[in-house]
C-alpha positions as CSV (number, residue, x, y, z in Angstrom):
1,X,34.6,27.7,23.3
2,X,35.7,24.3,24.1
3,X,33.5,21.6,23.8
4,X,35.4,19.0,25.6
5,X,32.6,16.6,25.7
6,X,32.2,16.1,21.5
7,X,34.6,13.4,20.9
8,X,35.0,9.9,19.4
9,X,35.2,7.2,21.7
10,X,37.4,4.0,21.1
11,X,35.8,1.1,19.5
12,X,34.7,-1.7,21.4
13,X,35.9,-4.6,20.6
14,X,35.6,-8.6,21.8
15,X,36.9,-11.9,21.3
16,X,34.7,-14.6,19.9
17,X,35.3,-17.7,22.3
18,X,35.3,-20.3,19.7
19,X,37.0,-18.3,16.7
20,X,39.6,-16.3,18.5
21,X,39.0,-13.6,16.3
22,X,38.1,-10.0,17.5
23,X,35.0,-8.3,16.0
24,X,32.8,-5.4,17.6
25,X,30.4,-6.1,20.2
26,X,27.3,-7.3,18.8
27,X,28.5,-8.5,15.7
28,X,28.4,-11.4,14.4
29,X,32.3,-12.1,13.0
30,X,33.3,-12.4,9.5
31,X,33.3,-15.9,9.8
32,X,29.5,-16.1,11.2
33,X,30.1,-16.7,15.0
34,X,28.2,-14.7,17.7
35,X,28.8,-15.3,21.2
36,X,30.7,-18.5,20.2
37,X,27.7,-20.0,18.1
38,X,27.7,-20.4,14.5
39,X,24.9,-18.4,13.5
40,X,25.3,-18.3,9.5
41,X,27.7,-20.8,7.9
42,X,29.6,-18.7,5.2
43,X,32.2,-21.0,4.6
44,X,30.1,-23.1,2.2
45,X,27.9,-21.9,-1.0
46,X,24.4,-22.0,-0.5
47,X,23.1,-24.7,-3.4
48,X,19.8,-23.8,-5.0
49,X,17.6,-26.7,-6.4
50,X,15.9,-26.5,-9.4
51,X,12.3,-27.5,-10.1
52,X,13.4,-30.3,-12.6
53,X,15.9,-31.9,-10.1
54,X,12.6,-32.5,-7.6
55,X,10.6,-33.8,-10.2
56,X,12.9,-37.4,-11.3
């Protein structure tokens, strides 16, 4: 039998308005944009204080 109706469908995918760059829909991008909104900046390290650099 033929089951015409078990297939894969194409990925859908957008364009970030700030970024240009094309992701799939809701997603944030690789660069951390969602709907053209930086939601988690990746671009820089996140620095961790210590407990003796509060203390001086």
């Amino acid at each position: 039998m033929i089951r015409s109706h078990d297939h894969l469908s194409d990925l859908t995918l957008s364009t970030d308005p700030v970024s240009g760059e094309r992701h799939l829909r809701h997603q944030m991008t690789a660069d951390g944009f969602y709907k053209g909104r930086l939601i988690k900046d990746l671009r820089k390290p996140i620095k961790e204080v210590e407990d003796n650099e509060t203390q001086d």
